[in-house]
C-alpha positions as CSV (number, residue, x, y, z in Angstrom):
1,X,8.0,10.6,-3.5
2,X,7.8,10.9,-6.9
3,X,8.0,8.1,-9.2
4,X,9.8,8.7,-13.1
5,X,8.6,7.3,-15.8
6,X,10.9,6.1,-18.8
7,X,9.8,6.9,-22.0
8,X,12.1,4.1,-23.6
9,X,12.1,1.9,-21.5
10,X,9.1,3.3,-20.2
11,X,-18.8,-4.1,5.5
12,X,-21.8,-6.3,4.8
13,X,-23.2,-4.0,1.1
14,X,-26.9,-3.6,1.0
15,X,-28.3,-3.5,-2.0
16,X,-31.0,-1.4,-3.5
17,X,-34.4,-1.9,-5.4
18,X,-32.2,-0.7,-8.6
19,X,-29.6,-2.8,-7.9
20,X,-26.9,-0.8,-6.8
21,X,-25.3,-1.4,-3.2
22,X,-25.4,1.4,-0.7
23,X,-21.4,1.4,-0.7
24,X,-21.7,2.0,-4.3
25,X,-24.5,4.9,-4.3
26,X,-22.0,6.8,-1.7
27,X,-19.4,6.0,-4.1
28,X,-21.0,7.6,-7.3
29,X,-21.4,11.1,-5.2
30,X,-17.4,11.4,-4.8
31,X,-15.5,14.0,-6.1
32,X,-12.5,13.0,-7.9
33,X,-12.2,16.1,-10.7
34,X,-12.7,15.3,-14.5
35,X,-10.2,13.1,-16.0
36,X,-8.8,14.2,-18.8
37,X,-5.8,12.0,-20.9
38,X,-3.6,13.6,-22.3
39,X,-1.4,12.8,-25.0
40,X,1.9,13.1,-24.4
41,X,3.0,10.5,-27.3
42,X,1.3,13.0,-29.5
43,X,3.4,16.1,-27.6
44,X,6.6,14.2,-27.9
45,X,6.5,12.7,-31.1
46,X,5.4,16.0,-32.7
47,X,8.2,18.1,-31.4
48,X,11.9,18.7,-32.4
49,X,15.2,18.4,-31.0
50,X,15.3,22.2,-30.1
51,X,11.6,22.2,-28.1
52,X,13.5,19.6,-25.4
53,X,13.9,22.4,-22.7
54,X,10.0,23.0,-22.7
55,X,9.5,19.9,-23.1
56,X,11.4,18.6,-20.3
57,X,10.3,21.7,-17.7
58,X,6.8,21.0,-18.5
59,X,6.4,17.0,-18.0
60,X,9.4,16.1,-15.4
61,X,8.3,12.8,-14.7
62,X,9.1,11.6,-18.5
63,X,12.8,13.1,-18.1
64,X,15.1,11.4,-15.2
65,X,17.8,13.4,-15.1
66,X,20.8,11.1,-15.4
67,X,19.6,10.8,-19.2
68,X,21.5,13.0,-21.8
69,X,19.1,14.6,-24.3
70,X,20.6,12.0,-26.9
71,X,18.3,9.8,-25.5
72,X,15.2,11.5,-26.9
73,X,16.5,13.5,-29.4
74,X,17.4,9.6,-30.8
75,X,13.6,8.8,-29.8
76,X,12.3,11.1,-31.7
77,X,13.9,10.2,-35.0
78,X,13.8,6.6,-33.5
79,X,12.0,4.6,-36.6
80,X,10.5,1.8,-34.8
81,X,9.1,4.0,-32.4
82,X,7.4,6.3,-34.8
83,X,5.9,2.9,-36.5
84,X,4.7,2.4,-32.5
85,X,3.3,5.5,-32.6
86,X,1.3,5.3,-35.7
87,X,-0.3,2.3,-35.4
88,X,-1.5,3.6,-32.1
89,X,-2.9,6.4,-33.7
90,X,-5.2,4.3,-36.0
91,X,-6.4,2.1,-33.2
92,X,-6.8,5.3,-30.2
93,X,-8.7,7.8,-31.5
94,X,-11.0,8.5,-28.8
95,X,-10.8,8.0,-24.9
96,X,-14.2,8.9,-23.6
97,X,-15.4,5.6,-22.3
98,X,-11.4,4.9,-20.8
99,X,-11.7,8.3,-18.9
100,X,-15.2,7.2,-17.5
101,X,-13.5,4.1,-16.2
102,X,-10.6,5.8,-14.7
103,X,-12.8,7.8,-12.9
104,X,-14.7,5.4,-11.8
105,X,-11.6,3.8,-10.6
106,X,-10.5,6.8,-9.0
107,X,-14.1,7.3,-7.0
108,X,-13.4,3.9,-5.7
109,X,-10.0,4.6,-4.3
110,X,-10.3,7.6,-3.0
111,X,-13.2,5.7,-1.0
112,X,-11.0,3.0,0.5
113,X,-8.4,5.0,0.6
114,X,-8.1,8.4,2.7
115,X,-5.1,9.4,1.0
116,X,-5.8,9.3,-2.4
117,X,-5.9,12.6,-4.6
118,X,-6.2,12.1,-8.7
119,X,-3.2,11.9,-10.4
120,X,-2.2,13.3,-13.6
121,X,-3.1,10.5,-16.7
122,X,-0.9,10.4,-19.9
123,X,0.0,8.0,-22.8
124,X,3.4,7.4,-23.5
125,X,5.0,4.7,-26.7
126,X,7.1,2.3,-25.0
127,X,9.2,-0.6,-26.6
128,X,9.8,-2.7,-23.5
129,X,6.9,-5.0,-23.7
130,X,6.9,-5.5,-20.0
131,X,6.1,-2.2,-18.9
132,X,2.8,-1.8,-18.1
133,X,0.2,1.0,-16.7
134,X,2.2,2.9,-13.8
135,X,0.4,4.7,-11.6
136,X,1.8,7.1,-9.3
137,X,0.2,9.6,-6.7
138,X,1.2,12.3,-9.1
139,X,0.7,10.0,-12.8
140,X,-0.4,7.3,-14.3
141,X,1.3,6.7,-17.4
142,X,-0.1,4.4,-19.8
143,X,2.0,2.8,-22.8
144,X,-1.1,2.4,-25.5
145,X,1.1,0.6,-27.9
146,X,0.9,-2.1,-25.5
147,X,-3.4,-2.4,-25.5
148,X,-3.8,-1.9,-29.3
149,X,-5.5,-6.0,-29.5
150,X,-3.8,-9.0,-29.3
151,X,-4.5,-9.8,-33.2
152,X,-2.4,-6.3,-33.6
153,X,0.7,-7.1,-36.0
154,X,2.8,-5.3,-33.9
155,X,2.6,-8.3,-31.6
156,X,3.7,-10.8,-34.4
157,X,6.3,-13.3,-32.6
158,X,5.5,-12.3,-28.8
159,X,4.1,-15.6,-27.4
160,X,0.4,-16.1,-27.0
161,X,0.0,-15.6,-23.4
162,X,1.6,-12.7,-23.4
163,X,-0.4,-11.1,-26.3
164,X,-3.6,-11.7,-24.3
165,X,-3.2,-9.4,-22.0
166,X,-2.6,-6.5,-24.4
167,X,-5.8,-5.5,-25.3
168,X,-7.8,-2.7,-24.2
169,X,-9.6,-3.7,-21.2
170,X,-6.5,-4.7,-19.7
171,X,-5.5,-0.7,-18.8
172,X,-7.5,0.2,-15.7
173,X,-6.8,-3.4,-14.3
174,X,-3.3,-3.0,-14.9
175,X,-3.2,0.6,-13.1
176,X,-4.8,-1.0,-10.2
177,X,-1.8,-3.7,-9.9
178,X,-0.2,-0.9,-9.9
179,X,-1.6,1.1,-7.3
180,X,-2.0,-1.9,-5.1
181,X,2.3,-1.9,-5.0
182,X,2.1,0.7,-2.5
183,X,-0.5,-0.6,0.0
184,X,-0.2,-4.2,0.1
185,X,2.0,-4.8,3.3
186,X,4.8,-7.5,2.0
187,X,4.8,-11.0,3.0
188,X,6.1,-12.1,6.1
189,X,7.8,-15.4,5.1
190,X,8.5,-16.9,1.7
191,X,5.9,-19.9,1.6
192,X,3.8,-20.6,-1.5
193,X,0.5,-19.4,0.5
194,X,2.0,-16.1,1.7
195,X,3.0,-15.5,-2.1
196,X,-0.6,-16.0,-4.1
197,X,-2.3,-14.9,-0.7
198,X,-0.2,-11.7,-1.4
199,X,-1.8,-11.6,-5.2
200,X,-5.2,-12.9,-4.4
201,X,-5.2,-9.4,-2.2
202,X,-4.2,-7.3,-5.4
203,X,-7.1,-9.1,-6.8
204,X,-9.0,-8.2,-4.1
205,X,-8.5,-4.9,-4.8
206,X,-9.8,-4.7,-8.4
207,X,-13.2,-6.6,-6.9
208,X,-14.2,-3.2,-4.9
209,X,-12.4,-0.8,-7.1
210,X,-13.5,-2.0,-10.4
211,X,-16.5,-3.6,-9.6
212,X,-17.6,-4.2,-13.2
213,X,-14.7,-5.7,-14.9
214,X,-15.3,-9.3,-15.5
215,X,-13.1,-12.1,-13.5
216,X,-11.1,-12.7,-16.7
217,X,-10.1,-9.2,-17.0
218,X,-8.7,-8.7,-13.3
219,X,-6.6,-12.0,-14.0
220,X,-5.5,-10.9,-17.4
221,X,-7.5,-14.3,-18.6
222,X,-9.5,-15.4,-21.6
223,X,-13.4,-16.1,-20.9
224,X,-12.3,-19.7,-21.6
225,X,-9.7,-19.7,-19.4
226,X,-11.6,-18.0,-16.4
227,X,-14.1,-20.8,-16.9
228,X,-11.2,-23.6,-17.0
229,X,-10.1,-22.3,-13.7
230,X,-13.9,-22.4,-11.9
231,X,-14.5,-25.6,-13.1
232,X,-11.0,-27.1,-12.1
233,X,-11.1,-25.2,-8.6
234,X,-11.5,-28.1,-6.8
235,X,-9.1,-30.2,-8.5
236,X,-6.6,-27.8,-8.2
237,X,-7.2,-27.1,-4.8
238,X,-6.8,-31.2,-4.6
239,X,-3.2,-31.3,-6.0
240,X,-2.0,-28.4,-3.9
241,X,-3.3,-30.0,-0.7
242,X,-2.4,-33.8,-1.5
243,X,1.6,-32.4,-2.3
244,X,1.4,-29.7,0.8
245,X,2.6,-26.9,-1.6
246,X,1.1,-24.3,0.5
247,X,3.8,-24.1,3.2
248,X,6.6,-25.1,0.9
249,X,9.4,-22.0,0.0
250,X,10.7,-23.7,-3.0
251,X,11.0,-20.9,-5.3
252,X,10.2,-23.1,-8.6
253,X,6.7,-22.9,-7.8
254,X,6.5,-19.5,-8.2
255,X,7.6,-20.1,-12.1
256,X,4.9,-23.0,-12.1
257,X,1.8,-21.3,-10.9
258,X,2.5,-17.6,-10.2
259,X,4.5,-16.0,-12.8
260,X,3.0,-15.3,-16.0
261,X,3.3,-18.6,-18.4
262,X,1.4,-20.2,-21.3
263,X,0.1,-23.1,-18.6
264,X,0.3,-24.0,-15.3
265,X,2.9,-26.7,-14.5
266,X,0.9,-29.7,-11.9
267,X,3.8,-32.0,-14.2
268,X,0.1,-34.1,-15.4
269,X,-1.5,-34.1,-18.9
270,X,-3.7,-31.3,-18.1
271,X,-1.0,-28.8,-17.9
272,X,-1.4,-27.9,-21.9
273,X,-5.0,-27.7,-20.8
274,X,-4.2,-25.2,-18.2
275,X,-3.9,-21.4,-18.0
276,X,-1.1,-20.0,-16.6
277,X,-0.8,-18.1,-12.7
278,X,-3.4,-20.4,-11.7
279,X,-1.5,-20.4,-8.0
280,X,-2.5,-16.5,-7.9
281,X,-6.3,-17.7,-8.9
282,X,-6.6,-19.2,-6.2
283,X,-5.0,-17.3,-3.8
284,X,-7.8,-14.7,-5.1
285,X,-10.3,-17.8,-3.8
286,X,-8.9,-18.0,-0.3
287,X,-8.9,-14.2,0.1
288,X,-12.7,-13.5,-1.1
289,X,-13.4,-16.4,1.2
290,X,-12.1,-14.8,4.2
291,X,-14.0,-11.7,3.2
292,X,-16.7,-13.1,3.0
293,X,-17.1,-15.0,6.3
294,X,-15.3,-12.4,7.6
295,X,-17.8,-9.0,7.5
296,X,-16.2,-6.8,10.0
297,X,-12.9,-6.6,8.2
298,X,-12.1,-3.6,6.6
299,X,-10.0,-3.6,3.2
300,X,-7.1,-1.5,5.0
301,X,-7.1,-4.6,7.5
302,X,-7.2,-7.1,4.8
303,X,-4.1,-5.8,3.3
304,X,-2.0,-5.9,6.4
305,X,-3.2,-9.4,7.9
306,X,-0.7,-11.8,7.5
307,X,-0.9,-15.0,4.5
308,X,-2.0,-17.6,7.2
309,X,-4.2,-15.5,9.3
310,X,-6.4,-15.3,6.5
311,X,-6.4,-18.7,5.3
312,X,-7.2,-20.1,9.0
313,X,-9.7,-17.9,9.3
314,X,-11.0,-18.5,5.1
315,X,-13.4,-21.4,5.8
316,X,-12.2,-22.2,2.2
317,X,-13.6,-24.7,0.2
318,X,-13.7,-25.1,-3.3
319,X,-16.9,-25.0,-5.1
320,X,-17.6,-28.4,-6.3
């Protein structure tokens, strides 16, 4: 099934004398094709009115039909969105090392995952905030307006926590949440474990298919707040035991520790202290415990094995 894009609104691993694991040598020898971006912010924005039928025959996936052309011909001359797409241009220039990294990406998944074949990549401008890389058998789109830095003007009066995540190293990660959508298997029941044991799997994900990334990046973190959660781990481990959130299906705790927020909410005088989705952090924990102490499942069987199946079987205990 195709997926549209809106332009608007758009087993044990052996390792080596060089260092690399045996998984990741076999990995390396994959053939995914070259990646290649391509720009369709600068095809778009440098076009008229009159070039929308070629335009719209040649990338489908950018035009839902139930949109008059109105809708772009008003992009197009669109102000704001041309100031989106300039100060893009001075930040992108070149997109060698982001190609590497998709392909890397894209080695790793097809991999795990039998039915992978490379999609299409494009940048798109996008003024919702909120959309983020979408990857699609056929494309991943990726709205570079919304990587350009988290000190980028553009971002003036979007709150912090937000702004953090929009920096560069945030793309592959991002198309990896993504991609994880259709593979993860949903959870059966609405408990507080089944919900950050349903993340800590997307995170999961991005530790064999992005190997390199740092911690911070797969959680869309700081290094300072990476290292607040590591060192708090037991602590918060603690609070979630000693008030039995983990089987609870109140769905405020989703808004205290799952959904983005500029802290987590324990109601104590850490909380300012605190970065935010720190539920999800350590949902992460409980699933790289069971994989670890767990060699002879697979990642398909990961991602179909049920919230407390893996946390009975975890062994988890936070590092002290």
């Amino acid at each position: 099934m195709k997926k549209y894009f809106l332009l608007l609104i758009f087993p044990l691993v052996l390792i080596s004398c060089n260092g690399k694991s045996e998984i990741e040598k076999e990995i390396e020898k994959i053939e995914v094709g070259e990646v290649k971006i391509v720009r369709f912010d600068d095809v778009f924005y440098n076009s008229k009115p009159e070039d929308l039928p070629k335009l719209k025959e040649a990338y489908p996936y950018f035009f839902p039909q139930n949109f008059p052309d109105s809708v772009w011909v008003n992009n197009m001359n669109d102000p704001f969105m041309r100031q989106l797409k300039e100060e893009t241009d001075k930040e992108f220039t070149k997109f060698n090392t982001l190609e590497a990294d998709l392909e890397s990406a894209f080695k790793h998944m097809k991999y795990y995952f039998n039915d992978f074949s490379t999609p299409e990549v494009f940048t798109i401008i996008s003024d919702n905030e909120s959309q983020r890389a979408v990857y699609s058998p056929e494309v991943v789109a990726i709205p570079i307006n919304l990587y350009l830095g988290k000190d980028n003007k553009l971002y003036d009066g979007l709150p912090s926590y937000q702004v953090q995540t929009f920096e560069p190293n945030q793309i592959v990660p991002d198309v990896i949440s993504s991609f994880a959508t259709d593979y993860i298997a949903p959870a059966k029941n609405r408990t507080f474990l089944a919900l950050i044991v349903y993340f800590g799997k997307e995170l999961y994900m991005k530790d064999v298919i992005i190997p390199n990334a740092t911690d911070a990046a797969k959680m869309g973190y700081t290094d300072e707040q990476e290292l607040w959660a590591e060192e708090n781990e037991s602590e918060i481990w603690r609070y979630f035991i000693e008030n039995k959130v983990l089987f609870d299906t109140d769905a405020k705790l989703a808004a205290r520790f799952v959904n983005p927020a500029p802290f987590s909410k324990f109601y104590l005088e850490l909380d300012n202290e605190s970065p935010g989705r720190l539920g999800v952090w350590m949902g992460w924990q409980i699933v790289r415990a069971y994989m670890e102490n767990n060699k002879d499942v697979t990642l398909q069987n990961l991602l179909n094995t049920d919230a407390k199946t893996i946390f009975d079987n975890s062994k988890y205990k936070p590092k002290k």
